[in-house]
C-alpha positions as CSV (number, residue, x, y, z in Angstrom):
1,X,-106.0,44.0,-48.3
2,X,-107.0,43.4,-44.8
3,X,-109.9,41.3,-45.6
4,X,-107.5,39.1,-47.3
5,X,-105.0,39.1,-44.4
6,X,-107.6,38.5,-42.0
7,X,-109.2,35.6,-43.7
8,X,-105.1,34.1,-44.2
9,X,-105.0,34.6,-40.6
10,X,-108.4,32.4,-40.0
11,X,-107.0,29.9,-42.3
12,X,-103.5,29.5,-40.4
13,X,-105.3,29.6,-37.5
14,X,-107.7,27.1,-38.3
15,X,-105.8,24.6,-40.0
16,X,-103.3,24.6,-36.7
17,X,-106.0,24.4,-34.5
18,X,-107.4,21.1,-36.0
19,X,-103.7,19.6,-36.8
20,X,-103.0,20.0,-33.2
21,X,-106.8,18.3,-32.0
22,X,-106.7,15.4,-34.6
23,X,-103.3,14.8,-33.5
24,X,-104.2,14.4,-29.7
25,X,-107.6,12.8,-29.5
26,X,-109.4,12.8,-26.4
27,X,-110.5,9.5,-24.8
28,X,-114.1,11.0,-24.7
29,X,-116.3,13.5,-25.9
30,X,-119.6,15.3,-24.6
31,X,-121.2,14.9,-27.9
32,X,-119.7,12.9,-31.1
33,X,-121.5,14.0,-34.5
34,X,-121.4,11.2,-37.1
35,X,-121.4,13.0,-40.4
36,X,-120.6,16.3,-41.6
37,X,-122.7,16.9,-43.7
38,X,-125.9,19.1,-44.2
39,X,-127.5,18.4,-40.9
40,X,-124.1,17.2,-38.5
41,X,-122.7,20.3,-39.7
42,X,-125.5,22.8,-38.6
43,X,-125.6,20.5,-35.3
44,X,-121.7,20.5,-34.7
45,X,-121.0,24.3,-34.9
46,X,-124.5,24.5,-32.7
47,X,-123.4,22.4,-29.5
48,X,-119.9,24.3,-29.7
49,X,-120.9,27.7,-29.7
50,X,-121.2,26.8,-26.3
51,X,-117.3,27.2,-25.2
52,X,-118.0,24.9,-22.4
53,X,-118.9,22.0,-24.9
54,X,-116.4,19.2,-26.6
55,X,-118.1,18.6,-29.7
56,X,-115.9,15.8,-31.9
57,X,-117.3,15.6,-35.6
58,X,-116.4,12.6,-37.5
59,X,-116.6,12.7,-41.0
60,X,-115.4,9.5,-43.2
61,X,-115.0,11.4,-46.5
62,X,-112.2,14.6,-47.0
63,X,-111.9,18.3,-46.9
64,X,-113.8,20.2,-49.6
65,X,-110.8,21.9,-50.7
66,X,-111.5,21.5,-54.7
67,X,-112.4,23.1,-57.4
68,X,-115.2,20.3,-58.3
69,X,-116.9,21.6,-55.0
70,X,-116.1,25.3,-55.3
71,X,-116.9,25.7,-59.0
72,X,-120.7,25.4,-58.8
73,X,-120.6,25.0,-62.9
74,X,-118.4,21.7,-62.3
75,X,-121.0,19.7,-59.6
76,X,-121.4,16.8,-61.9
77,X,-117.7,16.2,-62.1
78,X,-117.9,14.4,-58.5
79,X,-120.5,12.2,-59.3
80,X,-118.7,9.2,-59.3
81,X,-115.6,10.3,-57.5
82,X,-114.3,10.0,-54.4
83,X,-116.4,12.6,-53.3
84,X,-119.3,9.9,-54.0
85,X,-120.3,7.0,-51.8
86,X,-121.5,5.4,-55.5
87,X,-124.1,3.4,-53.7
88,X,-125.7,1.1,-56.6
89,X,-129.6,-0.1,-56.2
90,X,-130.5,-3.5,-56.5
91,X,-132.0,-4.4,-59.9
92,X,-135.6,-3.1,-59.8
93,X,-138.3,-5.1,-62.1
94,X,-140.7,-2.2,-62.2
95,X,-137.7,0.0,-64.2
96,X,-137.2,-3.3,-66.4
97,X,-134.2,-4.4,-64.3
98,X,-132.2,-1.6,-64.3
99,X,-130.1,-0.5,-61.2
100,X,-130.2,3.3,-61.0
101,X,-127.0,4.9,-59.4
102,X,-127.8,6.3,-56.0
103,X,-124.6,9.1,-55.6
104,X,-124.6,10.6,-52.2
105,X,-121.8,13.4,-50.8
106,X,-119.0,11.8,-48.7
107,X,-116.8,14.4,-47.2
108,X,-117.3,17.7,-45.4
109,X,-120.8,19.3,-46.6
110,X,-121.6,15.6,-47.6
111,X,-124.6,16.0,-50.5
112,X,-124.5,20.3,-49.6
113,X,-121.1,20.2,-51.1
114,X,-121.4,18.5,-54.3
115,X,-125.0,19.0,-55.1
116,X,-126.6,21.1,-57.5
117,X,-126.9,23.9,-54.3
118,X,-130.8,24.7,-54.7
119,X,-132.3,25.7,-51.9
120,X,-135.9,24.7,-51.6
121,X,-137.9,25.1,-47.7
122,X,-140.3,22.7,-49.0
123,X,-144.3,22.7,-48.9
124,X,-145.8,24.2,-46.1
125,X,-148.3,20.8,-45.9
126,X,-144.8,19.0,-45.5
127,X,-144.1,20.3,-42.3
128,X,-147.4,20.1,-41.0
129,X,-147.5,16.5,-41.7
130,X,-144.2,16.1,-39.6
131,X,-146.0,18.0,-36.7
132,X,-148.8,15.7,-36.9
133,X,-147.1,12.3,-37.5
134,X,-144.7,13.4,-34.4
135,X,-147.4,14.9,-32.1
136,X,-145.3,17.9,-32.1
137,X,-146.0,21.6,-33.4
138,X,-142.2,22.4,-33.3
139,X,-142.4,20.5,-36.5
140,X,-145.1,22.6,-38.1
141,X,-144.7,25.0,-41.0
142,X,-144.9,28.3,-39.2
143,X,-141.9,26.6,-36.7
144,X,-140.5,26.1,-39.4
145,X,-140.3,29.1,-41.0
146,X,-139.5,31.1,-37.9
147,X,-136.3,28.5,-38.4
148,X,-135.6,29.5,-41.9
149,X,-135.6,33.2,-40.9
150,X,-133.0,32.6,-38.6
151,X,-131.0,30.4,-41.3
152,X,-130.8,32.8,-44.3
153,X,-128.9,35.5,-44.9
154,X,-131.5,36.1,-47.7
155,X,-130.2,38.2,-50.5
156,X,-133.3,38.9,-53.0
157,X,-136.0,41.0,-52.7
158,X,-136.7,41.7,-49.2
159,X,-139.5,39.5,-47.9
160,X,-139.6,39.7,-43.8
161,X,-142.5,37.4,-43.8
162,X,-140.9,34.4,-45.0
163,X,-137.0,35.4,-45.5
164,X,-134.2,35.9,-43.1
165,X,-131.6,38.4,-43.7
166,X,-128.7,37.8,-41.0
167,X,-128.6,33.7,-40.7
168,X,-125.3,32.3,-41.6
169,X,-126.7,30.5,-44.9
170,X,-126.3,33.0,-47.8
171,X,-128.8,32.5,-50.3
172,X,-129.6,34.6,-53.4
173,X,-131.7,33.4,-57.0
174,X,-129.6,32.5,-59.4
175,X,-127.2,35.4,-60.9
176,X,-128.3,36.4,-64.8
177,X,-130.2,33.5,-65.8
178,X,-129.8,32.0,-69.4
179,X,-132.7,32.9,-71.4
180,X,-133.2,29.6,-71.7
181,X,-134.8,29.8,-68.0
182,X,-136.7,32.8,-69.0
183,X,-138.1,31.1,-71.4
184,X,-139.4,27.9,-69.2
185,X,-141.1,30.6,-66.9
186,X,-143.0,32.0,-70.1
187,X,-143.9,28.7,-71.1
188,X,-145.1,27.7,-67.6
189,X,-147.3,31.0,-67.5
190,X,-148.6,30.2,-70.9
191,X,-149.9,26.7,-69.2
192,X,-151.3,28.3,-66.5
193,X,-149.2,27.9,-63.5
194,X,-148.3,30.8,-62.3
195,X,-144.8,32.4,-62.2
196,X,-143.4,34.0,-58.5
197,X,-139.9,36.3,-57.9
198,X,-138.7,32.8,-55.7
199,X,-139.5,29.2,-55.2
200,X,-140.0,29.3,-51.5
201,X,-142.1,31.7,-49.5
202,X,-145.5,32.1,-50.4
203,X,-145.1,30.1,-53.6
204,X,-144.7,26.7,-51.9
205,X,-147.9,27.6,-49.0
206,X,-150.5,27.1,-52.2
207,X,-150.7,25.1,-55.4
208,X,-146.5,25.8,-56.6
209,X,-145.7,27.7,-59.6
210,X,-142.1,28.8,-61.4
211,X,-139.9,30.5,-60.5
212,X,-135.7,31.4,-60.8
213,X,-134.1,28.9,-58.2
214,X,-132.6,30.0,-55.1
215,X,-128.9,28.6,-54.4
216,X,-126.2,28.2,-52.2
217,X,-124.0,30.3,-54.3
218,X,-121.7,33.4,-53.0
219,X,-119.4,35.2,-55.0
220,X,-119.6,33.0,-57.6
221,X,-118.8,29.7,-55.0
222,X,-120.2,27.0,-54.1
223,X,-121.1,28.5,-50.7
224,X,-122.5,24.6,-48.8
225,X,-123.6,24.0,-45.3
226,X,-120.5,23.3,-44.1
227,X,-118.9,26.7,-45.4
228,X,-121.9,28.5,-44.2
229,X,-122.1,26.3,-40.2
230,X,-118.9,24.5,-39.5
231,X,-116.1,26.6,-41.1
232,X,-116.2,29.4,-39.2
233,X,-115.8,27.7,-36.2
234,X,-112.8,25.2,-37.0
235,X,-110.5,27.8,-35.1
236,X,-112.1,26.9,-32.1
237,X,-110.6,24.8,-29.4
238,X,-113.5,23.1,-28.5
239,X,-114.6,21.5,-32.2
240,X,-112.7,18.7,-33.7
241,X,-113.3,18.1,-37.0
242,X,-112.1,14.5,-37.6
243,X,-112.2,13.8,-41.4
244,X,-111.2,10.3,-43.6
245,X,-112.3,8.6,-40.7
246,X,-115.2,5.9,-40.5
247,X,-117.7,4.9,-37.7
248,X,-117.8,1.3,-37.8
249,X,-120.4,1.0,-35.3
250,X,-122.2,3.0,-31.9
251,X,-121.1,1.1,-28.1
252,X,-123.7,0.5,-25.3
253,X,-123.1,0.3,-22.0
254,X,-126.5,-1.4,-21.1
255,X,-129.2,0.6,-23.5
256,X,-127.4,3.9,-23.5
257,X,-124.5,5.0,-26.0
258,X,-121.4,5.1,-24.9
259,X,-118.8,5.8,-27.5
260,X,-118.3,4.5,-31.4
261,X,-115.7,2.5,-32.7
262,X,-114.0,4.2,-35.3
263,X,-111.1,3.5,-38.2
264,X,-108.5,5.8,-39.5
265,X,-105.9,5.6,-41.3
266,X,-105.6,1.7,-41.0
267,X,-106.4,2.2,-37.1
268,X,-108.8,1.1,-35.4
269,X,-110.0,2.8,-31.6
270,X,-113.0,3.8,-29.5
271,X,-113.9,7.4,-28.3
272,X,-116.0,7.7,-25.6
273,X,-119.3,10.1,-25.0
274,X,-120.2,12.1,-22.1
275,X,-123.7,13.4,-23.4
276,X,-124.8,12.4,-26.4
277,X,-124.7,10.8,-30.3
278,X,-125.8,11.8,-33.3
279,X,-126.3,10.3,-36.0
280,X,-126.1,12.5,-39.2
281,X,-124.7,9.9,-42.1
282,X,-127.6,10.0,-44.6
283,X,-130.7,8.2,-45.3
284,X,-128.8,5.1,-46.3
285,X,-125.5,5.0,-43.9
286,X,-127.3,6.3,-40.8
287,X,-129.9,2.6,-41.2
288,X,-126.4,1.1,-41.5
289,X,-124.7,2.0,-39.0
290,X,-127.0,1.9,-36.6
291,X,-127.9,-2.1,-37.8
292,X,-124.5,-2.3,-37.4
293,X,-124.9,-1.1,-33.7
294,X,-127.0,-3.7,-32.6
295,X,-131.0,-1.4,-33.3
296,X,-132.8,-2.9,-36.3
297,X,-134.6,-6.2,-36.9
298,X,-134.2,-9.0,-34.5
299,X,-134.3,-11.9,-37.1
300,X,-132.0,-9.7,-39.5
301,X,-129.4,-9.1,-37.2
302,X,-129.5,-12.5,-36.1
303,X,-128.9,-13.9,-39.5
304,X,-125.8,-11.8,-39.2
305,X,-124.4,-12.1,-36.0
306,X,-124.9,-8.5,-34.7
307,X,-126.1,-8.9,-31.0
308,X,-128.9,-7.1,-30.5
309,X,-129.8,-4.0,-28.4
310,X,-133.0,-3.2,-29.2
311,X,-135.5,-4.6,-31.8
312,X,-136.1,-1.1,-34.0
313,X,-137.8,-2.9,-37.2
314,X,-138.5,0.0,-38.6
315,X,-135.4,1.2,-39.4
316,X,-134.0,0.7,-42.7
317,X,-137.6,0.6,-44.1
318,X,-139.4,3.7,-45.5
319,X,-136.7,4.3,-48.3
320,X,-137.8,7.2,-50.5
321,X,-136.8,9.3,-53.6
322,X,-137.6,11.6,-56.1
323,X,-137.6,9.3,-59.2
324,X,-137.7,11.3,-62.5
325,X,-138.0,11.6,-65.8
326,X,-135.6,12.8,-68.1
327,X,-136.9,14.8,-71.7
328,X,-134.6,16.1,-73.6
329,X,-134.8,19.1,-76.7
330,X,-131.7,20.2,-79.3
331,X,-130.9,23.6,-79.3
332,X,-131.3,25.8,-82.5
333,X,-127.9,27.5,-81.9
334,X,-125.4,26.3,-79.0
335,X,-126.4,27.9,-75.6
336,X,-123.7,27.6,-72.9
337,X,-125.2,26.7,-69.2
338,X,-124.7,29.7,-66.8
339,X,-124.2,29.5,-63.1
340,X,-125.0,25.3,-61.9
341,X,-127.0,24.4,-65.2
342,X,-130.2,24.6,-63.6
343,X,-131.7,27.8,-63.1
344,X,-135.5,27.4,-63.2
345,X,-137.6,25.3,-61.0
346,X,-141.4,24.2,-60.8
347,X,-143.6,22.7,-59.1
348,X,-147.3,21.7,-59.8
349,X,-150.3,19.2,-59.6
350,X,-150.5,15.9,-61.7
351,X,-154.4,16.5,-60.8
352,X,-156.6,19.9,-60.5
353,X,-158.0,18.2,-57.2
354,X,-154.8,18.1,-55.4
355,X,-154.5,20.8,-52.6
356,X,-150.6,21.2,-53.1
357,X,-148.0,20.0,-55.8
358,X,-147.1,16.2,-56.5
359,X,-144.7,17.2,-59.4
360,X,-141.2,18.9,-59.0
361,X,-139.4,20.1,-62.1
362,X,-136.3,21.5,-62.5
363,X,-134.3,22.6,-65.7
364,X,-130.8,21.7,-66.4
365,X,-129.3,23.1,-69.5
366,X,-127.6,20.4,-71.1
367,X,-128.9,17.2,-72.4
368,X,-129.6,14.9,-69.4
369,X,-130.7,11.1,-70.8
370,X,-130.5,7.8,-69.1
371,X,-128.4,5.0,-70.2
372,X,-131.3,3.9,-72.2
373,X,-132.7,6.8,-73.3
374,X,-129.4,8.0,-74.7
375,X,-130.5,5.5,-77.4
376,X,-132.9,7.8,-78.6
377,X,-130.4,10.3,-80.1
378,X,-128.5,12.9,-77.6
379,X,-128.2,16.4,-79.1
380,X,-124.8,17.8,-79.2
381,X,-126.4,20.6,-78.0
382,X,-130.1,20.8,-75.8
383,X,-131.7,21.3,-72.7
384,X,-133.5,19.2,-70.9
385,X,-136.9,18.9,-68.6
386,X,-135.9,16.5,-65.3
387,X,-139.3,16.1,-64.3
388,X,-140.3,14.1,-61.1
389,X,-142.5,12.6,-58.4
390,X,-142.7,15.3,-55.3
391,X,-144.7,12.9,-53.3
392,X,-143.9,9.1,-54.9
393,X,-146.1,6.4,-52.8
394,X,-143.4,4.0,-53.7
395,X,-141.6,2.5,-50.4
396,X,-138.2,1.1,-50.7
397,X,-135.6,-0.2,-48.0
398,X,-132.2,-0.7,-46.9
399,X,-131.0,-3.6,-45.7
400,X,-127.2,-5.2,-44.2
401,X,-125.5,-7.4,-46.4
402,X,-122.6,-8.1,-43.8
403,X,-121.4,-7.4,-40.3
404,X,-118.4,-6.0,-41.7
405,X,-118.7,-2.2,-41.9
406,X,-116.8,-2.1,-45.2
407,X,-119.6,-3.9,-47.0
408,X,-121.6,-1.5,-48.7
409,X,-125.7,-2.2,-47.7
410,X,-128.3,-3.6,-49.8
411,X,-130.6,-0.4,-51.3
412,X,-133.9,-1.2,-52.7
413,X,-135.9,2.4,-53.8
414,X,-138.7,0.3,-55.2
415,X,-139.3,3.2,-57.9
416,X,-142.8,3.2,-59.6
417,X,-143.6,-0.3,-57.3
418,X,-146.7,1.3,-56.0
419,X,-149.3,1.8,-59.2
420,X,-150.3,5.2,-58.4
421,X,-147.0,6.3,-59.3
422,X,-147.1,5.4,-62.7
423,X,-150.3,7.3,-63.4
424,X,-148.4,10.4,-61.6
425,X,-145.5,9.4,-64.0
426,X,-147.2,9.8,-67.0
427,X,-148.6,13.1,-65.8
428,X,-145.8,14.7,-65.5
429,X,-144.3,13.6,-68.7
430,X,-146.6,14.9,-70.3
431,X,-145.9,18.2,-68.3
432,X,-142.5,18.1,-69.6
433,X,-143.3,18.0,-72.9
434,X,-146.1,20.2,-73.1
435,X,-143.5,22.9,-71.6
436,X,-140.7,22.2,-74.1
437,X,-143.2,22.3,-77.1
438,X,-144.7,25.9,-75.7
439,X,-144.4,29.0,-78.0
440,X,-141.5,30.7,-75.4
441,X,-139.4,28.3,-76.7
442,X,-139.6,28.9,-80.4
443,X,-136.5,30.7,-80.7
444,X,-134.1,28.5,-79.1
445,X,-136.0,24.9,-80.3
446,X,-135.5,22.9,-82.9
447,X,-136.5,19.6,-82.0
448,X,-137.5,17.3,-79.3
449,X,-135.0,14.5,-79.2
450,X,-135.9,12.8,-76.3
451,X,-138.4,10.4,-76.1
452,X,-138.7,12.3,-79.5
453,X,-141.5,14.5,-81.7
454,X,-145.0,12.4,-82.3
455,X,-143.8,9.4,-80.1
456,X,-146.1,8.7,-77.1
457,X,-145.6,8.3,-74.0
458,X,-145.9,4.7,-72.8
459,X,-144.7,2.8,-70.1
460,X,-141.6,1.5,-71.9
461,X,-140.5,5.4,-72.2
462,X,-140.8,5.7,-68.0
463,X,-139.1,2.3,-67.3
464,X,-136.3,3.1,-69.7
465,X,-135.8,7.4,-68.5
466,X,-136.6,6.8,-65.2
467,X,-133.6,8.3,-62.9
468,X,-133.2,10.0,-59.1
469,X,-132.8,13.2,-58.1
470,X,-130.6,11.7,-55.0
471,X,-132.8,12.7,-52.4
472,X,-132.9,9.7,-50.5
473,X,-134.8,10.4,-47.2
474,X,-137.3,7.8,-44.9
475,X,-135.0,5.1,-43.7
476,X,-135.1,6.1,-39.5
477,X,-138.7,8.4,-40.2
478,X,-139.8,10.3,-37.1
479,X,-143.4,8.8,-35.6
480,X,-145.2,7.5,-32.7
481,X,-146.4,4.0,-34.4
482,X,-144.5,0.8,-34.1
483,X,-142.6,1.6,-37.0
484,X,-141.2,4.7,-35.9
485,X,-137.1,4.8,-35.1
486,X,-137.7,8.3,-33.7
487,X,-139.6,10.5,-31.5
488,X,-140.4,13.9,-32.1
489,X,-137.2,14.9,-30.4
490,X,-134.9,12.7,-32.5
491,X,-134.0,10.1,-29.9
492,X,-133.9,6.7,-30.8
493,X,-136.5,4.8,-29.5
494,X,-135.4,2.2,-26.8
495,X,-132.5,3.9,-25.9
496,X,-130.8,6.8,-24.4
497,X,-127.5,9.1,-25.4
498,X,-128.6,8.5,-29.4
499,X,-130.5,10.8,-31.8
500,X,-130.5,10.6,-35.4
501,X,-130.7,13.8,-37.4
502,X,-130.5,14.2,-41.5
503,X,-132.6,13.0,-43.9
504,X,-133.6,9.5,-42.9
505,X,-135.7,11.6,-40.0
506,X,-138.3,12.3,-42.4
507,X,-142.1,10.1,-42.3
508,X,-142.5,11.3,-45.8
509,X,-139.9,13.2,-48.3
510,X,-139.7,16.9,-48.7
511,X,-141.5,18.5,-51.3
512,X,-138.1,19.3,-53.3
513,X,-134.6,19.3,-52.9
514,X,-133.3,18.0,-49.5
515,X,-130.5,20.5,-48.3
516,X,-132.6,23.2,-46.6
517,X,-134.8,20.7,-44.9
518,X,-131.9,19.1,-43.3
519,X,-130.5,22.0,-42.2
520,X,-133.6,22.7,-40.4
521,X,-133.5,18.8,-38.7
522,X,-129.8,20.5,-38.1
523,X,-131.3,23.3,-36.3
524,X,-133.8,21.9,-34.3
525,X,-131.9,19.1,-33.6
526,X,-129.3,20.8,-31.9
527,X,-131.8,23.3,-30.2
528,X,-133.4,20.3,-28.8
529,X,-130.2,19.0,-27.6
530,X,-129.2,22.7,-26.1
531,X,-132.1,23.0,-24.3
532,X,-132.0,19.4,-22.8
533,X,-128.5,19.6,-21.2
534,X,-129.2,23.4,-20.5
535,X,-126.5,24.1,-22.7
């Protein structure tokens, strides 16, 4: 009973708090986050733990007071909602013209709070990569990890090495797992790729294996970045947390931010910035808005008007995803999902050669098809294998179709442009299927629906299933070439009082889901930032 009072009396206290700030905005701000989701969140509660600090957050989606969010079982529910941005790809001629949905989150949590809450760290030879590309060993794995230790709040077996046990993130493996994942870890084992008690840690520093997936998950909720970070802290006096509200684009006062423009409710103002400005909108609003700014391509923001500040070419360009592969297999007898509907996760090599994995795998247990594939003949009742590229060589873009911030932007992924993809395609369908047809599942099989028993697997089959995992990353990458929008401390090249940190950061994409690498951009963004104003 006093848990419960106590958290009524945070909840009164909070919602006051940020009634009364929304309703009296400041005319300036020592830092203004754009975005709350996985990476502004971590980076907003951050800068105000310091009491001293006025952090405003501006988020241009809601709260994440819903069931859809809470309910981990209900995830796919806000695909397509107003908890979507529904960004749509340009027709793409190496998927036969299709235009694959690219969903990302838009409100507090942003893709944390409506994703399918798997926790992956990533590949060790990620994060060395980073260090390398950036010229700065910050961005290495065994930073990194020392980062993740102070994230978790780790609750499976104890593992001091790798896991952290008092962070504010609480993550645990995935509560009594449907047999069905049991069985996919059987089957993996019977293939030769070896089964571990997690998916991060030691499995992802070698060649991958399977495992039960980790997730955001407490007490049965959907327990996202911003619960975990941002939450907490909306009772404080110093942290506004501006929600529904847009940032139509960044002010300079010669080559140094100054305050953004923003829109609410109809309204539009500008805020002003003591310190600094990040950027934390996601790999394909943080290219836009910062376009919008006046940083990108000369000629293209010419063509539309914008003046420009600084010629950043780079940025919009280096689009990435996880493109994947849906196979699907009908159920002997009905088998309700448990937890998400995804429960198992692997990762493995297209090619013995490779030194780590190329392929990420995850199961969901309900049939998953594409708008073509569907064709094929959907089980009433299934699983499916959503197999896909961990490391696709395929470069896409993002690009402004209009000055007008309400104009959605031009996305290109480019899936399966680059060759070499297609051969890794192929691979791991054939993955896929040799893992659905394995003895472990015997007793829960009866058929393979999708692409289908004895049909091959051509190219027509990868055009037609091809589909994203939503992990769009690249678009302002983190370098010392010509091409780079960032430096190894996040600060837009060219300019000063402007960092970008979320996914867009990244030279190449994360070796698996997205969430726990931005929260470590989070982190070490805002340690950065800390230890730059002395904070």
């Amino acid at each position: 009973m006093i848990n419960l009072i106590e958290i009524a009396d945070f909840e009164r206290r909070a919602r006051d708090n940020q009634k009364r700030l929304t309703a009296n905005l400041k005319p300036s701000y020592d830092f203004i986050v754009c975005g709350g989701g996985s990476s502004g969140s971590v980076i907003a509660r951050r800068l105000a733990e310091n009491a001293d600090c006025q952090v405003l957050l501006i988020e241009a989606g809601g709260d994440d007071e819903a069931e859809s969010v809470l309910d981990p079982a209900l995830w796919p529910t806000n695909l397509g909602s107003e908890r979507d941005w529904g960004f749509q790809a340009e027709p793409n001629p190496h998927v036969d013209g299709r235009a694959l949905s690219m969903s990302m989150g838009k409100g507090l949590g942003g893709g944390s709070s409506v994703n399918v809450m798997v926790w992956a760290q990533g590949h060790r030879s990620d994060w060395d990569h980073y260090a390398a590309e950036s010229g700065d060993p910050g961005w290495g794995a065994d930073a990194v990890q020392r980062i993740y230790r102070r994230i978790e709040n780790w609750q499976g077996a104890p593992d001091p090495h790798y896991r952290g046990s008092d962070g504010p993130v609480w993550v645990q493996p995935a509560a009594d797992p449907s047999p069905i994942a049991g069985a996919l870890l059987d089957a993996a084992q019977s293939l030769g790729i070896p089964r571990f008690d997690s998916p991060n840690g030691r499995m992802m520093a070698g060649d991958g294996g399977a495992a039960i997936s980790d997730m955001l998950v407490r007490d049965g909720r959907r327990h996202s970045l911003y619960r975990a970070y941002l939450r907490p802290w909306a009772d404080r006096p110093n942290l506004t947390i501006l929600t529904d509200t847009l940032v139509r684009r960044i002010f300079f006062t010669g080559r140094r931010a100054s305050g953004v423009e923003i829109e609410r409710a109809g309204e539009i103002r500008s805020i002003g910035v003591g310190c600094e400005i990040i950027v934390s909108t996601g790999a394909i609003n943080t290219p836009k808005l910062l376009m919008l700014s006046g940083l990108g391509s000369r000629a293209d923001l010419a063509r539309l008007g914008i003046p420009l500040i600084e010629h950043i070419p780079g940025i919009g360009q280096n689009l990435q995803d996880h493109v994947a592969f849906c196979c699907t297999w009908e159920y002997r007898q009905p088998l309700a999902p448990r937890n998400s509907g995804s429960e198992a996760t692997l990762y493995w090599k297209s090619r013995p050669e490779l030194t780590a994995p190329d392929l990420l795998l995850c199961q969901v247990e309900f049939p998953v098809p594409s708008e073509r594939t569907a064709a094929l003949g959907v089980p009433d009742h299934g699983w499916t294998m959503f197999g896909g590229l961990a490391h696709p060589q395929s470069r896409g873009e993002v690009r402004l179709a209009s000055a007008d911030p309400h104009v959605v932007p031009i996305v290109d992924p480019a899936m399966l442009s680059d060759p070499a993809d297609v051969e890794t395609a192929r691979a791991c369908v054939k993955l896929c299927r040799d893992l659905g047809g394995a003895t472990a599942f015997g007793p829960f099989v009866k058929r393979e629906a999708i692409p289908g028993e004895g049909k091959p697997t051509d190219d027509r089959f990868l055009r037609d299933a091809a589909v994203t995992y939503w992990h769009q990353s690249g678009t302002a990458r983190m370098g010392r070439d010509d091409l780079a929008v960032v430096d190894a401390t996040l600060k837009v090249r060219g300019v000063e009082g402007l960092r970008v940190a979320d996914g867009s950061i990244f030279p190449t994409i994360p070796t698996g889901n997205l969430q726990a690498p931005c929260a470590v951009v989070g982190e070490r963004a805002a340690q950065i930032i800390r230890d730059t104003y002395r904070l």
